[in-house]
Structures are given as structure tokens and as C-alpha cells.
N, CA, C and O atoms as a Maestro MAE file, in Angstrom:
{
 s_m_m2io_version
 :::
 2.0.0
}

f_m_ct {
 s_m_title
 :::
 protein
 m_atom[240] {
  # First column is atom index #
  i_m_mmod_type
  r_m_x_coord
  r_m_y_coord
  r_m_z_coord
  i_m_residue_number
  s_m_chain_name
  s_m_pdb_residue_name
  s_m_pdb_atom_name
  i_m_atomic_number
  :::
  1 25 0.837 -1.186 0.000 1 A "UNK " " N  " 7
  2 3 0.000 0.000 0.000 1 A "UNK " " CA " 6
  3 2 0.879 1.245 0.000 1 A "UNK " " C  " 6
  4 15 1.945 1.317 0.611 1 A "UNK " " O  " 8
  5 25 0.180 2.521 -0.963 2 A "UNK " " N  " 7
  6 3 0.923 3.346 -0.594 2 A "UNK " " CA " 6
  7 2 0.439 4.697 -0.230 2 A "UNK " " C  " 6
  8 15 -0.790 4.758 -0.232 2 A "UNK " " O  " 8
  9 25 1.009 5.731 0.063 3 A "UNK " " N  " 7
  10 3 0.048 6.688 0.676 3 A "UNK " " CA " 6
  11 2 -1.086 7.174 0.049 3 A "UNK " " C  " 6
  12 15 -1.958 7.695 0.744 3 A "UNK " " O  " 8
  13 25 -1.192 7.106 -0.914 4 A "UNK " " N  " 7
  14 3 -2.675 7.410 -1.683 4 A "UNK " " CA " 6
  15 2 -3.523 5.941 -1.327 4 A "UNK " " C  " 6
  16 15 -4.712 6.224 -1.183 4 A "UNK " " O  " 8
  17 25 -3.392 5.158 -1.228 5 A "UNK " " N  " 7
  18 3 -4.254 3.876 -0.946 5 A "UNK " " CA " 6
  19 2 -4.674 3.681 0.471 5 A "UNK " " C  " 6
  20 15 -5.735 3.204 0.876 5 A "UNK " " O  " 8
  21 25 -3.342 4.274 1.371 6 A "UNK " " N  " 7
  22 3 -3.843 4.111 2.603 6 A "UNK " " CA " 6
  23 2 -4.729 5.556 3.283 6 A "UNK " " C  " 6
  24 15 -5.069 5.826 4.435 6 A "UNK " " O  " 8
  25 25 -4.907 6.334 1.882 7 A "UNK " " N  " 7
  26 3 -5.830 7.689 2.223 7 A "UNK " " CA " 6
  27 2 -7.251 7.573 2.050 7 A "UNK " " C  " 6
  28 15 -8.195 7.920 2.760 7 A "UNK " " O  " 8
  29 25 -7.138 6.706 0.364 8 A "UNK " " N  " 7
  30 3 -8.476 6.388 0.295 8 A "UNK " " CA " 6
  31 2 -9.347 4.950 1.460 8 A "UNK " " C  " 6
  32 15 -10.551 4.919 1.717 8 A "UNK " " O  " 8
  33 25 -8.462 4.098 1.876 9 A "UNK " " N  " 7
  34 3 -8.715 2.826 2.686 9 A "UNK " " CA " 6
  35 2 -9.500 3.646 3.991 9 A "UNK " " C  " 6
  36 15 -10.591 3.305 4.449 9 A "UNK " " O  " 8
  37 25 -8.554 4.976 4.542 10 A "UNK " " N  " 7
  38 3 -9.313 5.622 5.660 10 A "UNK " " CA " 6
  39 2 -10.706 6.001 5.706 10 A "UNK " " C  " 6
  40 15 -11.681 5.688 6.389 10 A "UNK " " O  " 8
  41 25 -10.416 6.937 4.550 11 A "UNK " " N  " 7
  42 3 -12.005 7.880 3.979 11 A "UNK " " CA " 6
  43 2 -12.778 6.860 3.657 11 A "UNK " " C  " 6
  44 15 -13.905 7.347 3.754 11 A "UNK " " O  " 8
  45 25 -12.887 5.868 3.368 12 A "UNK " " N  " 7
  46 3 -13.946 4.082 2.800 12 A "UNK " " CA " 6
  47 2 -14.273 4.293 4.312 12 A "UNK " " C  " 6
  48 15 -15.363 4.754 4.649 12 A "UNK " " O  " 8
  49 25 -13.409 3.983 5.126 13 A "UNK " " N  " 7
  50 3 -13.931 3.846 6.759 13 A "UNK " " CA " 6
  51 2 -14.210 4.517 7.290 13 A "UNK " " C  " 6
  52 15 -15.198 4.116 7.905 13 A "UNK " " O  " 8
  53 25 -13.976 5.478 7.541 14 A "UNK " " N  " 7
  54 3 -14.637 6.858 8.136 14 A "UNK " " CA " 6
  55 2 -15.848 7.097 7.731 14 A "UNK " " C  " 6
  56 15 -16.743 7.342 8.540 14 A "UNK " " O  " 8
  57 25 -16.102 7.052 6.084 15 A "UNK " " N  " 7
  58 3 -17.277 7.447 6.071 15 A "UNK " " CA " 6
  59 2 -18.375 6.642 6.165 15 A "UNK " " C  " 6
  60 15 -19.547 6.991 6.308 15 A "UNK " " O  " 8
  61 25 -17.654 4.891 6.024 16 A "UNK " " N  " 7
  62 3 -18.559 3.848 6.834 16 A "UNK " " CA " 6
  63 2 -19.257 3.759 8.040 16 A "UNK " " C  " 6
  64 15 -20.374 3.491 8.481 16 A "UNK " " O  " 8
  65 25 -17.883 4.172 8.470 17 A "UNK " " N  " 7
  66 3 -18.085 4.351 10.442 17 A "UNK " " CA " 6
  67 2 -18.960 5.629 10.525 17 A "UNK " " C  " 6
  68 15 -19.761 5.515 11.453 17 A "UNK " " O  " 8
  69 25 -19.092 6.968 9.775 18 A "UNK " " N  " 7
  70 3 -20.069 8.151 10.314 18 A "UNK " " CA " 6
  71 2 -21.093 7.353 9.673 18 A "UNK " " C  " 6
  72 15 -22.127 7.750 10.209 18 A "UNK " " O  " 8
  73 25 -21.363 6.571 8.943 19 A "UNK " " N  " 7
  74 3 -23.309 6.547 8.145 19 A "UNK " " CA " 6
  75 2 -24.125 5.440 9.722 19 A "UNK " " C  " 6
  76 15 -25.199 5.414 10.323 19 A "UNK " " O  " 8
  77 25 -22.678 4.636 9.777 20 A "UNK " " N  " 7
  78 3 -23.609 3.510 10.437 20 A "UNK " " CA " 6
  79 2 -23.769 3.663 11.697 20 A "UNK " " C  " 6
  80 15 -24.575 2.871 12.187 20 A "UNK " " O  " 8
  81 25 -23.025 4.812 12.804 21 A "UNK " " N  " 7
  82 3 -22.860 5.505 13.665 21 A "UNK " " CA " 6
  83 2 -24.011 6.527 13.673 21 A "UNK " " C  " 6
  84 15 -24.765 6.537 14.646 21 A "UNK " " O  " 8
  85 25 -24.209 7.443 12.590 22 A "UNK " " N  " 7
  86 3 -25.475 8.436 12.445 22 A "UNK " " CA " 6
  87 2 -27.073 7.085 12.465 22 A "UNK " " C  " 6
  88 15 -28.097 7.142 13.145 22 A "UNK " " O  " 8
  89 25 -26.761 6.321 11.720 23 A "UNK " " N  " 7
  90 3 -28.057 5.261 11.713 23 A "UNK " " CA " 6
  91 2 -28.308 4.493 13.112 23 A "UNK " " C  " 6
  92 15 -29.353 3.887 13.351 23 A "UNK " " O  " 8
  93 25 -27.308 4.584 13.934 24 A "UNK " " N  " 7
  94 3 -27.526 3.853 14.838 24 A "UNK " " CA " 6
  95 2 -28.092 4.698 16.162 24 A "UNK " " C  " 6
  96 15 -28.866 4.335 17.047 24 A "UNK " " O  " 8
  97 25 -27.590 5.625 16.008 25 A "UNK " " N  " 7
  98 3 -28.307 7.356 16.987 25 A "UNK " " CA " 6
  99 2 -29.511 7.394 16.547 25 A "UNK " " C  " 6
  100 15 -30.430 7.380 17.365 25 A "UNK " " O  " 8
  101 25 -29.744 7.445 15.337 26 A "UNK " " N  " 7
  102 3 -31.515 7.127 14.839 26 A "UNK " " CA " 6
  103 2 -32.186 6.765 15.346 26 A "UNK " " C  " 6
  104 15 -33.225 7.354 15.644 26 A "UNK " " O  " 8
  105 25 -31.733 5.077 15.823 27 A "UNK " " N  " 7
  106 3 -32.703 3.969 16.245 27 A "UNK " " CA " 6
  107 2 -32.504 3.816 17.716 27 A "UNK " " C  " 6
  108 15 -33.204 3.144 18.473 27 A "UNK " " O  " 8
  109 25 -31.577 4.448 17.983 28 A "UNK " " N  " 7
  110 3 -32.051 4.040 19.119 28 A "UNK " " CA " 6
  111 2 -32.563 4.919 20.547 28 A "UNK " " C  " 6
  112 15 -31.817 5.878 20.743 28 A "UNK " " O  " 8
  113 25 -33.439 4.817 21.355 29 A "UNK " " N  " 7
  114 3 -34.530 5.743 22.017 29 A "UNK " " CA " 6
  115 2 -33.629 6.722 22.889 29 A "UNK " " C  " 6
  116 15 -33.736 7.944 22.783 29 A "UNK " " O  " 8
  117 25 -32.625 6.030 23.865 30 A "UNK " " N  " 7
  118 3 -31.856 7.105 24.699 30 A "UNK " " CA " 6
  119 2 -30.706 7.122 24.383 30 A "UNK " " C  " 6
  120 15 -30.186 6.010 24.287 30 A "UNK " " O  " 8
  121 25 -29.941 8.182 24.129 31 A "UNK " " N  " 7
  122 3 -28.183 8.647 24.147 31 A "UNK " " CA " 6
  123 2 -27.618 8.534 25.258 31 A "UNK " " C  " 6
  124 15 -27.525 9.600 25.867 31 A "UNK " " O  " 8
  125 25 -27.009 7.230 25.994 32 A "UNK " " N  " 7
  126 3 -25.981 7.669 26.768 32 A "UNK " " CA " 6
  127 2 -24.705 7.093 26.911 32 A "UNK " " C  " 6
  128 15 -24.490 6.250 26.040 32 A "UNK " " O  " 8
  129 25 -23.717 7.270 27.770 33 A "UNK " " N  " 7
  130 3 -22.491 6.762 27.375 33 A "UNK " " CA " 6
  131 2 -22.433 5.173 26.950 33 A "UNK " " C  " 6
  132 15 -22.064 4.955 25.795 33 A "UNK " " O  " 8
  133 25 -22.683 4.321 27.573 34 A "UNK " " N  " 7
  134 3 -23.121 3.170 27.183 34 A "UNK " " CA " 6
  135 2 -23.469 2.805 25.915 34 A "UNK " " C  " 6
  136 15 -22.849 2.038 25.177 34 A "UNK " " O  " 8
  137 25 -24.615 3.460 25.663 35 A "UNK " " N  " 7
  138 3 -24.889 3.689 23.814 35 A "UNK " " CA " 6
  139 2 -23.998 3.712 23.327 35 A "UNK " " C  " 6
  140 15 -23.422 2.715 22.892 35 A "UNK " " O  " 8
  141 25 -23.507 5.152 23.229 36 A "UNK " " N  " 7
  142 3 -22.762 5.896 22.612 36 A "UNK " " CA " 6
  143 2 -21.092 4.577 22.013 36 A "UNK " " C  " 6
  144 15 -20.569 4.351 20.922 36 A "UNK " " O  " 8
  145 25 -20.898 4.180 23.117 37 A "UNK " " N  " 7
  146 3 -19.590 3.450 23.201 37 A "UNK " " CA " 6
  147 2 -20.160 2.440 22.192 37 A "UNK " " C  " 6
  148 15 -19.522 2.228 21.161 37 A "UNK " " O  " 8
  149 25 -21.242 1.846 22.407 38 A "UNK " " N  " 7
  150 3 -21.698 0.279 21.893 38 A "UNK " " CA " 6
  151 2 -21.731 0.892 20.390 38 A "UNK " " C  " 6
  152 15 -21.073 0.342 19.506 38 A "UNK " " O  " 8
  153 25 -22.350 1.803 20.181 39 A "UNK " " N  " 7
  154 3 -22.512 2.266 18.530 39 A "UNK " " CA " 6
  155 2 -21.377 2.320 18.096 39 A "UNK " " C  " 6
  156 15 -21.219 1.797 16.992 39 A "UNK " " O  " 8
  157 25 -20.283 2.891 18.696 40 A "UNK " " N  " 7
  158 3 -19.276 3.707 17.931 40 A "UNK " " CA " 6
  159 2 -18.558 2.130 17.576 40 A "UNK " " C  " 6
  160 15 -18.290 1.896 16.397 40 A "UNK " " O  " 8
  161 25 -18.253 1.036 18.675 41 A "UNK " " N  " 7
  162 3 -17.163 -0.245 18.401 41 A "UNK " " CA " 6
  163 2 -18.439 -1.083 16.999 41 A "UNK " " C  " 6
  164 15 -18.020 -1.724 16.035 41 A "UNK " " O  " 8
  165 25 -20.085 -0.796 17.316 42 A "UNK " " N  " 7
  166 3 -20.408 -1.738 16.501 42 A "UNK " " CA " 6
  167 2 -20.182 -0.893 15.018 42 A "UNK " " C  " 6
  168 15 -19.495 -1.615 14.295 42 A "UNK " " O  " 8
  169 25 -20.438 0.049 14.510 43 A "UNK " " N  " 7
  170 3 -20.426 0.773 13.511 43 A "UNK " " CA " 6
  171 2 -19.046 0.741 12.746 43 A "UNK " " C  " 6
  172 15 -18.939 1.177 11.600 43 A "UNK " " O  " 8
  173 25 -18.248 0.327 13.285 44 A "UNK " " N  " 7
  174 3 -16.189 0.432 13.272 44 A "UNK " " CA " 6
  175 2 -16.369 -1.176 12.598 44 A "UNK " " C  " 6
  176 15 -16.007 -1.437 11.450 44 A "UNK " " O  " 8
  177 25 -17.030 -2.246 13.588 45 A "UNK " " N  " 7
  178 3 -17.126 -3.943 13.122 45 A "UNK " " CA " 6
  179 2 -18.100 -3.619 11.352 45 A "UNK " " C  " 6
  180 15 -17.936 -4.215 10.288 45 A "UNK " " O  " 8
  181 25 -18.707 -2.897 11.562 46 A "UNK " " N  " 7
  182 3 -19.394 -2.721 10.204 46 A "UNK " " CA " 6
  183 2 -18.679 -1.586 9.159 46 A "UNK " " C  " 6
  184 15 -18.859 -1.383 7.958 46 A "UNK " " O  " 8
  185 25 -18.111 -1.173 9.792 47 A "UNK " " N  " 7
  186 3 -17.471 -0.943 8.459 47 A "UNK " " CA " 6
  187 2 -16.040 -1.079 8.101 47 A "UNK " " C  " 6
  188 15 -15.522 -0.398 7.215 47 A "UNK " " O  " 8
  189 25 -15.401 -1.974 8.806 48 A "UNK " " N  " 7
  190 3 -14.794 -3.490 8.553 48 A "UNK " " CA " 6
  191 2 -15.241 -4.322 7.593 48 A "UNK " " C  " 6
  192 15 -14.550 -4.721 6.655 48 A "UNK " " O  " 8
  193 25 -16.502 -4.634 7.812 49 A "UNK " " N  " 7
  194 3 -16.947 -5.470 7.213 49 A "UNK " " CA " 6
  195 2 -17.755 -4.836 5.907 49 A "UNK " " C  " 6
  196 15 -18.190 -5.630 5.074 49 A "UNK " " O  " 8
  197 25 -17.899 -3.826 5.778 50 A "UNK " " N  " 7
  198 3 -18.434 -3.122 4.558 50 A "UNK " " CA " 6
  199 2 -17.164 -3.117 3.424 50 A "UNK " " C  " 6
  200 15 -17.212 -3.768 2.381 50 A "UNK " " O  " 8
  201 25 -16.124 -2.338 3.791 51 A "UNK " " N  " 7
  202 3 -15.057 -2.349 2.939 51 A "UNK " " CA " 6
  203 2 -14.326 -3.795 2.921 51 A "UNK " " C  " 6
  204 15 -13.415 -4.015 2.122 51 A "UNK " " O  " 8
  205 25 -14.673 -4.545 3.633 52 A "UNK " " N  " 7
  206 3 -14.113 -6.252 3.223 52 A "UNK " " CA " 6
  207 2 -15.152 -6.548 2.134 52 A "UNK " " C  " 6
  208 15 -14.674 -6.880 1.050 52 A "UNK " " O  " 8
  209 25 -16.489 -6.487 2.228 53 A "UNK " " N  " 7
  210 3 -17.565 -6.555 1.364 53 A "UNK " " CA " 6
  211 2 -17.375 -6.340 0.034 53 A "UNK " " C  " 6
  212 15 -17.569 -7.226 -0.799 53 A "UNK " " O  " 8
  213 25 -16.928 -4.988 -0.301 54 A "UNK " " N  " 7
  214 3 -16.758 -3.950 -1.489 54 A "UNK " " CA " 6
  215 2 -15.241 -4.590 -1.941 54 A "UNK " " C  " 6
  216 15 -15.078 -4.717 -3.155 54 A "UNK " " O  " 8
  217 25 -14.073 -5.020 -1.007 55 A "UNK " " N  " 7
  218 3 -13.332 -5.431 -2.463 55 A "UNK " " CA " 6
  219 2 -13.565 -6.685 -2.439 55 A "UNK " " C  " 6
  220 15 -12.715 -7.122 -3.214 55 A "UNK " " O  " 8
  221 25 -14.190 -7.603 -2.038 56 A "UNK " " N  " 7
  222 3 -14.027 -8.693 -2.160 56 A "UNK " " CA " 6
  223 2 -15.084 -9.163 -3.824 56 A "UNK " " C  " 6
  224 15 -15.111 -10.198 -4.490 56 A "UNK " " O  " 8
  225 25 -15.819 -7.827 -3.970 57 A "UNK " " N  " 7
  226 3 -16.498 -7.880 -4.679 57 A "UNK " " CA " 6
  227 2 -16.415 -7.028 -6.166 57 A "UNK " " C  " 6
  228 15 -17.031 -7.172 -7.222 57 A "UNK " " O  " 8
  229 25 -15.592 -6.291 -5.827 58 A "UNK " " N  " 7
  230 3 -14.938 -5.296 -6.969 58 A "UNK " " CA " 6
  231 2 -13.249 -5.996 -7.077 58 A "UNK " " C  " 6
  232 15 -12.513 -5.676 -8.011 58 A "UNK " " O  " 8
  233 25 -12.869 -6.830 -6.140 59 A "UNK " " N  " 7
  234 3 -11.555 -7.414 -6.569 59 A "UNK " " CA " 6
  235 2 -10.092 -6.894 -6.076 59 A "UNK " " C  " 6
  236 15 -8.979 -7.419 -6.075 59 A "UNK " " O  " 8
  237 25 -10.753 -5.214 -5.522 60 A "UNK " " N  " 7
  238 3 -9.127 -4.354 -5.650 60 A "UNK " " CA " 6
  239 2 -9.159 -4.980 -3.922 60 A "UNK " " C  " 6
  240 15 -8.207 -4.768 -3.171 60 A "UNK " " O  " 8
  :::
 }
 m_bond[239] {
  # First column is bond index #
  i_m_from
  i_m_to
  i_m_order
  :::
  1 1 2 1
  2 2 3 1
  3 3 4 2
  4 3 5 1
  5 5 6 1
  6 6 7 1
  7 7 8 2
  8 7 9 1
  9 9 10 1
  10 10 11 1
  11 11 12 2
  12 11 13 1
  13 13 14 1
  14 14 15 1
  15 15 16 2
  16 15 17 1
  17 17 18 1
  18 18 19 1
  19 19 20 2
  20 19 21 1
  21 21 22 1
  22 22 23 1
  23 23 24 2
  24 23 25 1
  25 25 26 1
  26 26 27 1
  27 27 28 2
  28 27 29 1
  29 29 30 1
  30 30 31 1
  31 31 32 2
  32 31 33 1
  33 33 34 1
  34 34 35 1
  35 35 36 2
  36 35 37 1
  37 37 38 1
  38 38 39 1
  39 39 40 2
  40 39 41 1
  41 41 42 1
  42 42 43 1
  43 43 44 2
  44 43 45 1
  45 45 46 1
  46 46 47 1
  47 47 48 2
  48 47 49 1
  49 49 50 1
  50 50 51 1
  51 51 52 2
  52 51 53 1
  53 53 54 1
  54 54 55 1
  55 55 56 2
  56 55 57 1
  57 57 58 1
  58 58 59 1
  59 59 60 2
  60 59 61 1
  61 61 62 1
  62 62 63 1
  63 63 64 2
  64 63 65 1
  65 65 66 1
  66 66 67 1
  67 67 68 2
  68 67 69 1
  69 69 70 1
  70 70 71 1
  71 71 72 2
  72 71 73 1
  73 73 74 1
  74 74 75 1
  75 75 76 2
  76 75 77 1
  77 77 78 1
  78 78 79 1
  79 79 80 2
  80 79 81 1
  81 81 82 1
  82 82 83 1
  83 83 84 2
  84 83 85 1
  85 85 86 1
  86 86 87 1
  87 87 88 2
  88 87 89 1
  89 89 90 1
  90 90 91 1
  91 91 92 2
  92 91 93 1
  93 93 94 1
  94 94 95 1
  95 95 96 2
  96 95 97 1
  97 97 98 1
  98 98 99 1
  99 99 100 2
  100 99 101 1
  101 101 102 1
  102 102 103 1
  103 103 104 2
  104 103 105 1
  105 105 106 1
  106 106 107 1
  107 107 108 2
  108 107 109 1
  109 109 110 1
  110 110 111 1
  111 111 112 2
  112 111 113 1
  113 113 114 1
  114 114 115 1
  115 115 116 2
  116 115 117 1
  117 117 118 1
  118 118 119 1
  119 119 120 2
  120 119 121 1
  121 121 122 1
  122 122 123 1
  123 123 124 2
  124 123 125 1
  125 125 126 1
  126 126 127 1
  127 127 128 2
  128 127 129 1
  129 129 130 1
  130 130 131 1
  131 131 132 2
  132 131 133 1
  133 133 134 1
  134 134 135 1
  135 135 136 2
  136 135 137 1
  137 137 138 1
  138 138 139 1
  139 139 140 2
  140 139 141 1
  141 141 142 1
  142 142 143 1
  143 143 144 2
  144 143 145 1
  145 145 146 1
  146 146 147 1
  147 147 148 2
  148 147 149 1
  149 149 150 1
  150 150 151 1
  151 151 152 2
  152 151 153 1
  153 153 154 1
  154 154 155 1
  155 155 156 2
  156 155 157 1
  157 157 158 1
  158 158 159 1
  159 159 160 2
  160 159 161 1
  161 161 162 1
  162 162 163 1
  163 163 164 2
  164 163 165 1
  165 165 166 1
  166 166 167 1
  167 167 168 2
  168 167 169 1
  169 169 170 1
  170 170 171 1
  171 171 172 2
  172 171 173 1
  173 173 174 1
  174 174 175 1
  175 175 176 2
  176 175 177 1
  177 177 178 1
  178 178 179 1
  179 179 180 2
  180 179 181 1
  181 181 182 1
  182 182 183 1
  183 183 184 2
  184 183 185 1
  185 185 186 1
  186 186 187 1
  187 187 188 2
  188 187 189 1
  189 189 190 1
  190 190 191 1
  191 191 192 2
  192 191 193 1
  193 193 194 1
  194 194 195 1
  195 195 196 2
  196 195 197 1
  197 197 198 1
  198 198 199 1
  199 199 200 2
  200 199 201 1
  201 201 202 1
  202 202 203 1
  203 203 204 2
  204 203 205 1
  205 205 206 1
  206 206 207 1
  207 207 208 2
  208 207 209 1
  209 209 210 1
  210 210 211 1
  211 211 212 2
  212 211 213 1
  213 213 214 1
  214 214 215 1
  215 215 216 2
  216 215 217 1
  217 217 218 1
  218 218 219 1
  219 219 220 2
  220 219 221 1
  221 221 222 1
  222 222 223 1
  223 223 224 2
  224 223 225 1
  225 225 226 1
  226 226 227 1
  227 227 228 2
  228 227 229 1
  229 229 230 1
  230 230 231 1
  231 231 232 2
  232 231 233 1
  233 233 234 1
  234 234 235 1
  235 235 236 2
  236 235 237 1
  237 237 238 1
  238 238 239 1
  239 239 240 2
  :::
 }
}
């Protein structure tokens, strides 16, 4: 990898981690630290698994 790959690899995750992080504040009824923590590690496992998704399926 090189620094342009490991720029775009971030921004894939970041902006994984803000959609599924904003969707998960959505759904659920109270904000508190507890939440907050559980969203942020599950939203990070998903978009792990989003960008494993996308090349495994586009190849790069």
C-alpha cells in the first residue's frame, strides 16, 4: 500500500463508520455513554466489514 491507498482505505472507513454511527443514533430511544460506546465499536465492526464486502467484490 501506498500513501494514496492508505488515504483512500481511511475515507472508505470513516465514512462507513459516520453513516452507520449516524443510523444507529436514529434507532435508538436514549443517548448515553453506554450507547454511545456500543454504537461507535459496533459501527467500526461494520465498516470493517463493509469495505471487506466492497473489495471482495470489486476485486481491488
Amino acid at each position: 500500500m501506498n500513501g494514496r491507498t492508505t488515504l483512500l482505505a481511511t475515507a472508505e472507513l470513516l465514512a462507513w463508520w459516520t453513516a452507520l454511527a449516524v443510523l444507529w443514533l436514529v434507532f435508538i430511544s436514549t443517548v448515553d455513554t453506554l450507547e454511545l460506546t456500543v454504537g461507535a465499536a459496533v459501527a467500526g465492526l461494520g465498516a470493517l466489514a463493509a469495505r471487506a464486502a466492497r473489495r471482495s467484490v470489486t476485486g481491488r
